[in-house]
C-alpha positions as CSV (number, residue, x, y, z in Angstrom):
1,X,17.8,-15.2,-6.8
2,X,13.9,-15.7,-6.7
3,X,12.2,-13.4,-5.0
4,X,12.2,-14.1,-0.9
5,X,10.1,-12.1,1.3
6,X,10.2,-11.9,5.1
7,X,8.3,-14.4,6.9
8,X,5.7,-12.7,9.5
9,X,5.9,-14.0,13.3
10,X,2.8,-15.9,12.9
11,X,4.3,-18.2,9.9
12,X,7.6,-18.7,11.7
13,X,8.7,-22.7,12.6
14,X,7.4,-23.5,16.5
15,X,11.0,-23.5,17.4
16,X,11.6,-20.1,16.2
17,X,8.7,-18.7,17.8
18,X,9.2,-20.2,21.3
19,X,12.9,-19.2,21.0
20,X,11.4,-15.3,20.3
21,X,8.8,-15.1,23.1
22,X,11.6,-16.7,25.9
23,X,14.4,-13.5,25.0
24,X,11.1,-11.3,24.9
25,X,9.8,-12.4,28.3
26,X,9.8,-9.9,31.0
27,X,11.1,-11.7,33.9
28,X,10.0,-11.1,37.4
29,X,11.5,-8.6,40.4
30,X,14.5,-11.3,40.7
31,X,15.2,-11.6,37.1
32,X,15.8,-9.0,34.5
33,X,14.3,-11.5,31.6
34,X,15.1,-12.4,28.0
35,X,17.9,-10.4,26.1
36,X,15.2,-8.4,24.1
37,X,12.7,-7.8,27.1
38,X,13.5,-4.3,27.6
39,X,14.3,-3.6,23.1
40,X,11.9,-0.4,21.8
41,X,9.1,-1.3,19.6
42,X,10.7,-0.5,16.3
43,X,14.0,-2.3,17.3
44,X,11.6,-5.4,17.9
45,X,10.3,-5.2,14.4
46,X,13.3,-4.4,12.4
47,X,14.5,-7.3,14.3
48,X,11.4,-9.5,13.3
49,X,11.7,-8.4,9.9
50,X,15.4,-9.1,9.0
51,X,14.9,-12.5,10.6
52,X,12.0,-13.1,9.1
53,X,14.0,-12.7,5.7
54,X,16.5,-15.3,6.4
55,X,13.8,-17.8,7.6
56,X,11.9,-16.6,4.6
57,X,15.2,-17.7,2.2
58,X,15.3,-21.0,4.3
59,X,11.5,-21.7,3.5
60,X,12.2,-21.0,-0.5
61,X,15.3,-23.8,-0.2
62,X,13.7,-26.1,1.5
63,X,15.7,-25.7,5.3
64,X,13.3,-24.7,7.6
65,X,13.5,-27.7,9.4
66,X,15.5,-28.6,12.9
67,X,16.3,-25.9,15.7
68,X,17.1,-22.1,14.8
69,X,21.1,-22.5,15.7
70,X,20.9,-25.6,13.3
71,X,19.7,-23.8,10.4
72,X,22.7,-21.5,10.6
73,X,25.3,-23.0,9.1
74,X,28.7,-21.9,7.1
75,X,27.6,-23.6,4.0
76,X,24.1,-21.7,4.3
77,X,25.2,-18.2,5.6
78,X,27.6,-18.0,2.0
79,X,24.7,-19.1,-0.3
80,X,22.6,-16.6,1.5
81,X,24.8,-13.7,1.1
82,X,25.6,-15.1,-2.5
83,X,21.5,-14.5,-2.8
84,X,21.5,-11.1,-1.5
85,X,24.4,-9.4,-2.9
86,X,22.3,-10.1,-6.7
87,X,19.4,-7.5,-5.1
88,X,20.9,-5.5,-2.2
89,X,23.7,-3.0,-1.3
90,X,27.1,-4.3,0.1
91,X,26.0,-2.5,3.1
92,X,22.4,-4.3,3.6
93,X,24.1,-7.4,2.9
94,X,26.2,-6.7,6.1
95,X,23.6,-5.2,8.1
96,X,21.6,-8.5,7.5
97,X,24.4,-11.1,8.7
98,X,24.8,-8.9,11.8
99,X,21.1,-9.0,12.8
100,X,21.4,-13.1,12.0
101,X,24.8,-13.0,13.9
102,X,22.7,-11.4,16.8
103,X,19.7,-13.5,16.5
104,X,22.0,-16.6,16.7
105,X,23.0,-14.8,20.2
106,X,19.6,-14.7,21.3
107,X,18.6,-18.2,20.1
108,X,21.8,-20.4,20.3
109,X,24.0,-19.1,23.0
110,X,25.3,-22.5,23.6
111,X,27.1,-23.2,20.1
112,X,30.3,-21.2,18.9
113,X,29.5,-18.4,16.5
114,X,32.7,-16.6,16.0
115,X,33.1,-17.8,12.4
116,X,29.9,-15.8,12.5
117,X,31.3,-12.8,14.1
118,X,34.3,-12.7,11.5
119,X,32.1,-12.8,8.7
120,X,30.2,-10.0,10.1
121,X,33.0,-7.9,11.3
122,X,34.7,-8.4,7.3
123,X,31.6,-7.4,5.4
124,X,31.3,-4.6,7.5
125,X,34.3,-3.4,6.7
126,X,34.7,-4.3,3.4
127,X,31.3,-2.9,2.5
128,X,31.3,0.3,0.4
129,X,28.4,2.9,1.3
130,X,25.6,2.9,-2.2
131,X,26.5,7.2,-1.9
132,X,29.8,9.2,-0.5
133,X,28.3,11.7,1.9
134,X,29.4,14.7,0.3
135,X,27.4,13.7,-2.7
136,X,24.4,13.9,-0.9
137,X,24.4,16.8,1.3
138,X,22.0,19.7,0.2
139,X,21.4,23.0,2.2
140,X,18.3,21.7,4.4
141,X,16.9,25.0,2.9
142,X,16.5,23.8,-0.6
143,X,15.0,20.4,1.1
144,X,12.6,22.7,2.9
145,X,11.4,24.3,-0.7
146,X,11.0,21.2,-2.1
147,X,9.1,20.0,0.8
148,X,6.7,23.1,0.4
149,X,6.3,22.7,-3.3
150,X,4.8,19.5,-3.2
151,X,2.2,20.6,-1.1
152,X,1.5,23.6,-2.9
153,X,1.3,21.2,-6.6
154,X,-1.1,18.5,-4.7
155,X,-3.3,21.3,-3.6
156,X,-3.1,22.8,-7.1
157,X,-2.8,20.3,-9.5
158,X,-6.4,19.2,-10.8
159,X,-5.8,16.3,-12.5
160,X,-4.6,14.4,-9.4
161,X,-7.5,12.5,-7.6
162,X,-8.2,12.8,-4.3
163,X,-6.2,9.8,-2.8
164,X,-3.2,10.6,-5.2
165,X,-3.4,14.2,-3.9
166,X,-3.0,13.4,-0.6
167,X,0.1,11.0,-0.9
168,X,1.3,14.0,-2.7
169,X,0.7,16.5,-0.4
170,X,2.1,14.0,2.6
171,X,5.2,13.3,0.7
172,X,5.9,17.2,0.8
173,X,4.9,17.7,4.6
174,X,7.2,14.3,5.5
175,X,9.9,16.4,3.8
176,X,9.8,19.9,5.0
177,X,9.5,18.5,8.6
178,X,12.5,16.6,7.9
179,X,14.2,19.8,6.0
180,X,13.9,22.0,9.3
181,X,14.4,19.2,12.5
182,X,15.4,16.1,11.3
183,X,14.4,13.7,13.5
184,X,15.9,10.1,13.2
185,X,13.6,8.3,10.7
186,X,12.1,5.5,13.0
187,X,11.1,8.1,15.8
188,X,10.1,10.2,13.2
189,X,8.0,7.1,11.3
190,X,6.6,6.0,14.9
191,X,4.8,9.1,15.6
192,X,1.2,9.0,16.7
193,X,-1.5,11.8,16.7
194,X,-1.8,13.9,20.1
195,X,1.4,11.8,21.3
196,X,4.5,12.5,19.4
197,X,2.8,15.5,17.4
198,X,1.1,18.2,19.8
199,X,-0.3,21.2,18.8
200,X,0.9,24.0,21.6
201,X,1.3,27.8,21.7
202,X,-0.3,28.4,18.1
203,X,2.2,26.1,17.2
204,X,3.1,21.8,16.4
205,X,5.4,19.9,18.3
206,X,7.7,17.2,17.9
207,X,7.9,15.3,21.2
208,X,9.3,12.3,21.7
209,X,9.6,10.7,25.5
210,X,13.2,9.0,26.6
211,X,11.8,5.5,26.0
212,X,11.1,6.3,22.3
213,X,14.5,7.8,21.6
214,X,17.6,6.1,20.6
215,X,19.5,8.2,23.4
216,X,16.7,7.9,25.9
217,X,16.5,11.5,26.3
218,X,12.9,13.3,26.1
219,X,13.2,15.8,23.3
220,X,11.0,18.5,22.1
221,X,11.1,20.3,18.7
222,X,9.0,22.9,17.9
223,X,8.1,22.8,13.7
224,X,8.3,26.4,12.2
225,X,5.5,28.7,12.6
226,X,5.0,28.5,8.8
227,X,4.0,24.6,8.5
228,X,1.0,25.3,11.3
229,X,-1.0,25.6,8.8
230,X,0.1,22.7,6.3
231,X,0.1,20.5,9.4
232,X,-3.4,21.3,10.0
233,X,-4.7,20.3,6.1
234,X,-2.9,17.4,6.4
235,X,-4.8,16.6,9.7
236,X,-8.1,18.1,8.5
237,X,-8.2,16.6,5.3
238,X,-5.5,14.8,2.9
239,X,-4.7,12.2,6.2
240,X,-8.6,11.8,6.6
241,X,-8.7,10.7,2.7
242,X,-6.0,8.2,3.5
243,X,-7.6,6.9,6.6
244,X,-10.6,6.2,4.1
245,X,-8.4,3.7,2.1
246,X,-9.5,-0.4,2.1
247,X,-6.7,-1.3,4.4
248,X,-7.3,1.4,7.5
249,X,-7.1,-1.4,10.3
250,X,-3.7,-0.2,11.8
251,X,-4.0,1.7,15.0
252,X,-5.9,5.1,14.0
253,X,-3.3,7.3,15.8
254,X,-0.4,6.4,13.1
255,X,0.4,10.0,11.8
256,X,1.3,8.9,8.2
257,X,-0.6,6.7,6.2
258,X,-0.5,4.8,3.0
259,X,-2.9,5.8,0.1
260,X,-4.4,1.9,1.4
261,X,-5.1,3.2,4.6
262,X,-2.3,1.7,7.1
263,X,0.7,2.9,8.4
264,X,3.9,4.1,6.8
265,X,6.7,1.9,7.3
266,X,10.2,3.6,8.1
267,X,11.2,1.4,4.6
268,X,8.2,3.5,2.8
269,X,9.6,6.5,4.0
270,X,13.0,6.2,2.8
271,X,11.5,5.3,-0.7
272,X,9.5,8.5,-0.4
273,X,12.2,10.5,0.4
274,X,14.6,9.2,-2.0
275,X,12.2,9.2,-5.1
276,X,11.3,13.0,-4.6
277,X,14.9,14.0,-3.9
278,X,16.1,12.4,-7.0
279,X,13.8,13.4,-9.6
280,X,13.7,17.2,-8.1
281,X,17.1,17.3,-6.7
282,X,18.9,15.0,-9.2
283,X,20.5,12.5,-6.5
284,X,18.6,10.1,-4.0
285,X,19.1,11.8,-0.1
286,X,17.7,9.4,2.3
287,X,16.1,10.4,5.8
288,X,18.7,10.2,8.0
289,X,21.0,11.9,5.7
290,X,18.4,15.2,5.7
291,X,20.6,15.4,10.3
292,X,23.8,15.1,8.0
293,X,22.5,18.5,6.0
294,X,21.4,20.4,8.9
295,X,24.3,20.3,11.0
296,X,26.6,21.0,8.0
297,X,24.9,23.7,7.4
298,X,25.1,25.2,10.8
299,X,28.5,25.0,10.7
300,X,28.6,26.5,7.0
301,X,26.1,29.7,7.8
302,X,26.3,29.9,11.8
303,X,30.1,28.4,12.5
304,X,30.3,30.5,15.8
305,X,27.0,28.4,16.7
306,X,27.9,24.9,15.3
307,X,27.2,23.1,18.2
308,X,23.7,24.2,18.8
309,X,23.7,21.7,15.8
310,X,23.9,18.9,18.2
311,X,20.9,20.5,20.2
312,X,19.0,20.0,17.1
313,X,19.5,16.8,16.5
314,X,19.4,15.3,20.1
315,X,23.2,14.4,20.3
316,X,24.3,14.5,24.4
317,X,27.8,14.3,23.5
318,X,29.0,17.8,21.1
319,X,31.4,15.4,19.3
320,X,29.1,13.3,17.9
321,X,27.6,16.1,16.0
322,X,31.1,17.1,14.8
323,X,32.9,13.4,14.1
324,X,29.8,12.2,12.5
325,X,27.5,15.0,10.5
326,X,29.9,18.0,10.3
327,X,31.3,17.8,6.8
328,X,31.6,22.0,6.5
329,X,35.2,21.5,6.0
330,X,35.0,19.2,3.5
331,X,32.8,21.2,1.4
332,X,34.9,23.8,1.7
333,X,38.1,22.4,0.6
334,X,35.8,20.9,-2.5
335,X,34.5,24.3,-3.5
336,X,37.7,26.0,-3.3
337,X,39.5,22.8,-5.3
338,X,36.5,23.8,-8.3
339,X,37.3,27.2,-7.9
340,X,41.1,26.7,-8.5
341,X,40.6,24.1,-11.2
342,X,38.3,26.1,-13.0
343,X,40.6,29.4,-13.0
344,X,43.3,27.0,-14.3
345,X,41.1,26.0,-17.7
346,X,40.2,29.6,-17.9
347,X,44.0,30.0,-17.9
348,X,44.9,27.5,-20.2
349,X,41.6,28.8,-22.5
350,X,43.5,32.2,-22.7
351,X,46.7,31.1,-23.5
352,X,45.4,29.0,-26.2
Protein backbone atom coordinates (compact mmCIF):
# COMPACT_ATOMS: atom_id res chain seq x y z
CA UNK A 1 0.00 0.00 0.00
CA UNK A 2 1.35 3.51 -1.05
CA UNK A 3 1.44 5.87 1.33
CA UNK A 4 -2.27 7.71 1.76
CA UNK A 5 -2.65 10.62 3.94
CA UNK A 6 -5.84 12.17 5.21
CA UNK A 7 -7.36 14.66 3.11
CA UNK A 8 -7.95 18.24 5.02
CA UNK A 9 -11.63 19.74 4.82
CA UNK A 10 -10.58 22.27 2.40
CA UNK A 11 -9.38 19.52 -0.32
CA UNK A 12 -12.57 17.37 0.18
CA UNK A 13 -15.03 16.75 -3.13
CA UNK A 14 -18.00 19.68 -3.02
CA UNK A 15 -20.36 16.82 -2.24
CA UNK A 16 -18.45 15.76 0.78
CA UNK A 17 -18.14 19.18 2.05
CA UNK A 18 -21.85 20.26 1.71
CA UNK A 19 -22.80 16.79 3.18
CA UNK A 20 -20.27 17.95 6.43
CA UNK A 21 -21.56 21.52 6.93
CA UNK A 22 -25.61 20.26 6.61
CA UNK A 23 -24.95 17.40 9.90
CA UNK A 24 -22.86 20.34 11.45
CA UNK A 25 -25.53 22.99 11.13
CA UNK A 26 -27.02 24.31 14.22
CA UNK A 27 -30.65 24.36 13.55
CA UNK A 28 -32.92 26.99 14.87
CA UNK A 29 -35.33 27.01 18.30
CA UNK A 30 -37.69 24.46 16.36
CA UNK A 31 -35.04 22.22 15.16
CA UNK A 32 -32.26 20.47 16.97
CA UNK A 33 -29.92 20.49 13.56
CA UNK A 34 -27.54 18.18 11.87
CA UNK A 35 -26.45 14.88 13.66
CA UNK A 36 -23.02 16.38 14.59
CA UNK A 37 -24.30 19.99 15.60
CA UNK A 38 -23.86 19.55 19.16
CA UNK A 39 -20.23 16.86 18.77
CA UNK A 40 -17.07 18.37 21.02
CA UNK A 41 -14.34 19.93 19.12
CA UNK A 42 -11.95 16.98 19.19
CA UNK A 43 -14.73 14.53 18.27
CA UNK A 44 -15.25 16.83 15.13
CA UNK A 45 -11.66 16.48 14.14
CA UNK A 46 -10.96 12.90 14.87
CA UNK A 47 -13.98 12.64 12.84
CA UNK A 48 -12.52 14.86 9.92
CA UNK A 49 -9.45 13.07 10.13
CA UNK A 50 -10.42 9.40 9.80
CA UNK A 51 -12.69 10.54 6.97
CA UNK A 52 -10.34 12.39 5.50
CA UNK A 53 -8.20 9.09 5.25
CA UNK A 54 -10.71 7.13 3.40
CA UNK A 55 -11.35 10.02 0.92
CA UNK A 56 -7.62 10.41 0.95
CA UNK A 57 -7.36 6.31 -0.29
CA UNK A 58 -10.21 7.15 -2.79
CA UNK A 59 -8.18 10.13 -4.30
CA UNK A 60 -4.83 7.71 -4.62
CA UNK A 61 -7.22 5.06 -6.66
CA UNK A 62 -8.78 7.27 -8.65
CA UNK A 63 -12.73 7.15 -6.95
CA UNK A 64 -13.30 10.38 -5.67
CA UNK A 65 -15.90 10.90 -8.06
CA UNK A 66 -20.04 10.68 -7.56
CA UNK A 67 -21.86 11.34 -4.13
CA UNK A 68 -20.23 10.25 -0.68
CA UNK A 69 -22.82 7.11 -0.18
CA UNK A 70 -21.63 6.12 -3.80
CA UNK A 71 -18.16 5.87 -3.11
CA UNK A 72 -18.83 3.32 -0.39
CA UNK A 73 -19.14 0.32 -1.78
CA UNK A 74 -18.51 -3.58 -0.77
CA UNK A 75 -15.93 -3.99 -3.39
CA UNK A 76 -14.11 -0.76 -2.11
CA UNK A 77 -14.61 -1.03 1.81
CA UNK A 78 -12.47 -4.81 1.34
CA UNK A 79 -9.66 -3.31 -0.79
CA UNK A 80 -9.51 -0.54 1.73
CA UNK A 81 -9.20 -2.65 4.77
CA UNK A 82 -6.92 -4.99 2.58
CA UNK A 83 -4.67 -1.47 2.41
CA UNK A 84 -4.76 -0.79 5.99
CA UNK A 85 -4.25 -4.04 7.66
CA UNK A 86 -0.31 -3.90 5.64
CA UNK A 87 0.33 -0.53 8.05
CA UNK A 88 -2.10 -0.53 10.98
CA UNK A 89 -3.22 -2.54 14.08
CA UNK A 90 -6.27 -5.00 13.78
CA UNK A 91 -7.80 -2.66 16.06
CA UNK A 92 -7.29 0.75 13.98
CA UNK A 93 -8.37 -1.07 11.09
CA UNK A 94 -11.81 -1.56 12.97
CA UNK A 95 -11.92 1.78 14.52
CA UNK A 96 -11.60 3.20 10.98
CA UNK A 97 -14.59 1.18 9.23
CA UNK A 98 -16.73 2.24 12.20
CA UNK A 99 -16.04 6.03 11.81
CA UNK A 100 -16.78 5.26 7.83
CA UNK A 101 -19.83 3.15 8.94
CA UNK A 102 -20.87 6.37 10.93
CA UNK A 103 -20.02 8.84 8.42
CA UNK A 104 -22.16 6.84 5.90
CA UNK A 105 -24.94 7.53 8.66
CA UNK A 106 -24.46 11.05 8.56
CA UNK A 107 -24.08 11.39 4.78
CA UNK A 108 -26.30 8.56 3.25
CA UNK A 109 -29.17 7.87 5.52
CA UNK A 110 -31.32 6.85 2.68
CA UNK A 111 -29.30 3.67 1.36
CA UNK A 112 -28.95 0.27 3.47
CA UNK A 113 -25.66 0.02 5.29
CA UNK A 114 -26.04 -3.03 7.38
CA UNK A 115 -23.54 -5.10 5.31
CA UNK A 116 -21.71 -2.13 6.69
CA UNK A 117 -22.67 -2.63 10.26
CA UNK A 118 -21.69 -6.37 10.11
CA UNK A 119 -18.43 -5.77 8.91
CA UNK A 120 -17.91 -3.36 11.64
CA UNK A 121 -19.40 -5.27 14.39
CA UNK A 122 -16.92 -8.55 13.06
CA UNK A 123 -13.71 -6.68 12.95
CA UNK A 124 -14.42 -5.45 16.21
CA UNK A 125 -14.69 -8.45 17.60
CA UNK A 126 -12.27 -10.33 15.88
CA UNK A 127 -9.66 -7.62 16.42
CA UNK A 128 -6.89 -8.49 18.89
CA UNK A 129 -5.57 -5.50 21.12
CA UNK A 130 -1.37 -4.50 19.73
CA UNK A 131 -0.73 -5.14 24.06
CA UNK A 132 -2.60 -7.45 26.81
CA UNK A 133 -3.22 -4.92 29.63
CA UNK A 134 -1.37 -6.59 32.20
CA UNK A 135 1.67 -6.18 30.12
CA UNK A 136 1.52 -2.66 30.27
CA UNK A 137 0.57 -1.65 33.63
CA UNK A 138 3.41 0.06 35.66
CA UNK A 139 3.04 1.59 39.32
CA UNK A 140 2.05 5.34 38.23
CA UNK A 141 4.98 5.92 40.66
CA UNK A 142 7.71 4.67 38.46
CA UNK A 143 5.81 6.68 35.53
CA UNK A 144 6.00 9.70 37.82
CA UNK A 145 10.05 9.23 38.12
CA UNK A 146 10.44 8.87 34.73
CA UNK A 147 8.46 11.89 34.08
CA UNK A 148 10.76 13.92 36.55
CA UNK A 149 13.93 12.51 35.09
CA UNK A 150 13.48 13.85 31.81
CA UNK A 151 13.11 17.22 33.05
CA UNK A 152 15.95 17.06 35.28
CA UNK A 153 18.36 15.51 31.96
CA UNK A 154 16.90 18.46 29.53
CA UNK A 155 17.81 20.98 32.16
CA UNK A 156 21.12 19.26 32.67
CA UNK A 157 22.26 17.85 29.66
CA UNK A 158 24.57 20.40 27.71
CA UNK A 159 24.86 19.11 24.55
CA UNK A 160 21.12 19.36 23.82
CA UNK A 161 20.19 22.75 22.02
CA UNK A 162 17.71 24.85 23.13
CA UNK A 163 14.73 23.74 21.07
CA UNK A 164 15.73 19.99 21.62
CA UNK A 165 15.86 20.77 25.28
CA UNK A 166 12.64 21.93 25.50
CA UNK A 167 10.80 19.00 23.70
CA UNK A 168 12.79 17.08 26.24
CA UNK A 169 11.82 18.75 29.10
CA UNK A 170 7.92 18.83 27.83
CA UNK A 171 8.02 15.21 27.14
CA UNK A 172 8.86 14.71 30.97
CA UNK A 173 6.27 17.26 32.29
CA UNK A 174 3.42 15.52 29.71
CA UNK A 175 4.39 12.45 31.61
CA UNK A 176 4.54 13.11 35.25
CA UNK A 177 1.18 15.01 34.94
CA UNK A 178 -0.12 11.99 33.37
CA UNK A 179 1.80 9.64 36.19
CA UNK A 180 -0.19 11.48 39.08
CA UNK A 181 -4.05 12.36 37.49
CA UNK A 182 -4.41 10.87 34.32
CA UNK A 183 -6.61 12.72 32.55
CA UNK A 184 -8.08 11.17 29.23
CA UNK A 185 -5.63 12.10 26.49
CA UNK A 186 -7.84 14.40 24.23
CA UNK A 187 -8.90 16.64 27.32
CA UNK A 188 -5.66 16.37 28.40
CA UNK A 189 -4.14 17.33 24.66
CA UNK A 190 -6.93 20.14 24.35
CA UNK A 191 -5.82 22.13 27.17
CA UNK A 192 -5.26 25.91 26.85
CA UNK A 193 -3.24 28.31 29.06
CA UNK A 194 -5.31 30.15 31.92
CA UNK A 195 -8.39 27.78 30.75
CA UNK A 196 -7.82 24.24 31.38
CA UNK A 197 -4.49 24.84 33.43
CA UNK A 198 -4.88 27.54 36.37
CA UNK A 199 -2.53 28.39 38.71
CA UNK A 200 -4.52 28.58 42.34
CA UNK A 201 -3.56 28.40 46.00
CA UNK A 202 0.37 28.14 45.36
CA UNK A 203 -0.64 25.47 43.32
CA UNK A 204 -1.68 24.25 39.20
CA UNK A 205 -4.93 23.02 38.32
CA UNK A 206 -6.38 20.74 36.01
CA UNK A 207 -9.92 21.99 35.09
CA UNK A 208 -11.85 20.96 32.65
CA UNK A 209 -15.76 22.38 32.21
CA UNK A 210 -18.69 19.65 31.49
CA UNK A 211 -18.74 20.55 27.77
CA UNK A 212 -15.06 19.51 27.43
CA UNK A 213 -15.38 16.19 29.17
CA UNK A 214 -16.47 12.90 27.73
CA UNK A 215 -18.88 12.48 30.85
CA UNK A 216 -19.98 16.14 30.77
CA UNK A 217 -19.05 16.61 34.27
CA UNK A 218 -16.75 19.76 35.36
CA UNK A 219 -13.77 18.28 36.99
CA UNK A 220 -10.96 19.71 38.87
CA UNK A 221 -7.47 18.13 39.66
CA UNK A 222 -5.15 19.74 41.55
CA UNK A 223 -1.17 18.61 40.18
CA UNK A 224 1.14 17.84 43.24
CA UNK A 225 2.72 20.50 45.08
CA UNK A 226 6.06 19.27 43.70
CA UNK A 227 5.47 19.94 39.79
CA UNK A 228 4.57 23.94 40.77
CA UNK A 229 7.67 24.62 40.02
CA UNK A 230 8.44 22.45 36.75
CA UNK A 231 5.11 23.79 35.56
CA UNK A 232 6.32 27.19 35.94
CA UNK A 233 9.82 26.56 33.71
CA UNK A 234 7.93 25.00 31.31
CA UNK A 235 5.67 28.23 31.17
CA UNK A 236 8.53 30.60 31.73
CA UNK A 237 10.86 29.29 29.40
CA UNK A 238 11.08 25.75 27.43
CA UNK A 239 7.18 26.50 26.06
CA UNK A 240 8.40 30.15 25.14
CA UNK A 241 11.33 28.39 23.02
CA UNK A 242 8.76 26.37 21.23
CA UNK A 243 6.36 29.19 20.67
CA UNK A 244 9.51 30.73 18.81
CA UNK A 245 9.52 27.79 16.26
CA UNK A 246 8.72 28.70 12.21
CA UNK A 247 5.28 27.17 12.40
CA UNK A 248 3.70 29.22 15.72
CA UNK A 249 0.38 30.15 13.91
CA UNK A 250 -1.93 27.85 16.00
CA UNK A 251 -3.92 29.58 18.64
CA UNK A 252 -1.26 30.91 21.28
CA UNK A 253 -3.11 29.41 24.24
CA UNK A 254 -2.38 25.58 23.09
CA UNK A 255 -0.45 24.40 26.29
CA UNK A 256 1.84 21.95 24.40
CA UNK A 257 3.72 22.68 21.46
CA UNK A 258 5.78 21.13 18.81
CA UNK A 259 9.53 22.00 18.53
CA UNK A 260 7.83 23.87 15.03
CA UNK A 261 5.86 25.96 16.98
CA UNK A 262 2.04 24.50 16.76
CA UNK A 263 0.07 22.42 18.68
CA UNK A 264 0.48 18.90 19.92
CA UNK A 265 -1.87 16.58 18.35
CA UNK A 266 -3.48 13.91 20.78
CA UNK A 267 -1.58 11.33 17.92
CA UNK A 268 1.88 13.22 18.92
CA UNK A 269 1.19 12.63 22.28
CA UNK A 270 0.68 9.06 22.17
CA UNK A 271 3.98 8.80 20.14
CA UNK A 272 5.67 10.77 22.95
CA UNK A 273 4.48 8.74 25.53
CA UNK A 274 5.05 5.49 24.03
CA UNK A 275 8.70 6.21 22.70
CA UNK A 276 9.85 7.36 26.36
CA UNK A 277 8.00 4.43 28.06
CA UNK A 278 9.65 1.95 25.87
CA UNK A 279 13.22 2.85 25.76
CA UNK A 280 13.20 3.67 29.78
CA UNK A 281 10.52 1.28 30.76
CA UNK A 282 11.17 -1.49 28.23
CA UNK A 283 7.40 -1.72 26.84
CA UNK A 284 5.34 1.01 24.94
CA UNK A 285 2.39 2.39 27.70
CA UNK A 286 0.21 4.69 25.88
CA UNK A 287 -1.85 7.69 27.52
CA UNK A 288 -4.91 6.32 28.32
CA UNK A 289 -3.32 3.33 29.69
CA UNK A 290 -1.20 5.65 32.43
CA UNK A 291 -5.98 5.76 34.18
CA UNK A 292 -5.44 1.93 33.81
CA UNK A 293 -2.08 2.16 36.28
CA UNK A 294 -3.51 4.53 38.71
CA UNK A 295 -6.58 2.89 39.65
CA UNK A 296 -4.75 -0.52 39.83
CA UNK A 297 -2.67 0.75 41.94
CA UNK A 298 -5.19 2.20 44.35
CA UNK A 299 -6.56 -0.90 44.69
CA UNK A 300 -2.98 -2.69 45.06
CA UNK A 301 -1.57 0.02 47.89
CA UNK A 302 -5.00 1.64 49.31
CA UNK A 303 -7.75 -1.50 48.65
CA UNK A 304 -9.85 -0.11 51.56
CA UNK A 305 -9.98 3.15 49.27
CA UNK A 306 -10.29 1.71 45.74
CA UNK A 307 -13.02 3.60 44.79
CA UNK A 308 -11.74 6.98 45.40
CA UNK A 309 -9.88 5.61 42.20
CA UNK A 310 -12.96 6.49 40.26
CA UNK A 311 -12.89 10.10 41.79
CA UNK A 312 -9.63 10.35 40.19
CA UNK A 313 -10.30 9.61 37.02
CA UNK A 314 -13.83 11.27 36.66
CA UNK A 315 -15.83 7.97 36.42
CA UNK A 316 -19.81 8.76 37.82
CA UNK A 317 -20.52 5.26 37.92
CA UNK A 318 -17.88 3.21 40.75
CA UNK A 319 -18.20 0.17 38.37
CA UNK A 320 -16.72 1.56 35.64
CA UNK A 321 -13.51 2.04 37.54
CA UNK A 322 -13.68 -1.55 38.79
CA UNK A 323 -14.98 -3.50 35.35
CA UNK A 324 -12.73 -1.49 33.21
CA UNK A 325 -9.20 -0.31 35.04
CA UNK A 326 -9.08 -2.47 38.21
CA UNK A 327 -6.67 -5.29 37.19
CA UNK A 328 -5.24 -5.64 41.14
CA UNK A 329 -6.51 -9.07 41.10
CA UNK A 330 -5.04 -10.09 38.18
CA UNK A 331 -1.73 -8.98 39.21
CA UNK A 332 -1.99 -10.69 42.03
CA UNK A 333 -2.86 -14.10 40.90
CA UNK A 334 0.23 -13.50 38.26
CA UNK A 335 2.71 -12.70 41.00
CA UNK A 336 1.77 -15.46 43.18
CA UNK A 337 1.70 -17.95 39.87
CA UNK A 338 5.80 -16.66 39.56
CA UNK A 339 6.19 -17.09 42.98
CA UNK A 340 4.95 -20.75 43.00
CA UNK A 341 6.66 -21.66 39.68
CA UNK A 342 9.77 -20.36 40.71
CA UNK A 343 9.84 -22.26 44.18
CA UNK A 344 9.09 -25.32 42.04
CA UNK A 345 12.59 -24.93 39.74
CA UNK A 346 14.25 -24.19 43.04
CA UNK A 347 12.77 -27.57 44.02
CA UNK A 348 13.61 -29.40 41.08
CA UNK A 349 17.35 -27.51 41.19
CA UNK A 350 17.80 -29.19 44.68
CA UNK A 351 16.73 -32.41 43.90
CA UNK A 352 18.94 -32.54 40.98
Amino acid sequence: MAEVKSLPLTAWPQADRDAWAAVRSAGDIFDDGGGAAHWRSSTVKNFEQDYGLWLGWLAAHGMLSGAPGERVTQANVEAYVTDLRERQAAVSVANQVRRLYRAMQLFAPQHDWKWLKDLKARLRRDAEPSKPKPDALTHPAELYTLGMRLMDEAETDGTLKARRAAVAYRDGLIIAILAARAPRRQEFTDMRLDVNLRHDGGAYWLVFSAAETKQKRASEHRLPDDLTARVDRYLEHHREVLAAGPRNAEPREALWLTEFGDALSAMAVNVVVRKHTAARLGIPIPPHRFRDCLATAWALDLPEHVRMAGTMLDHHDPSMTEAHYNQAQRHRALRAHASTISRLRDHHKAGC
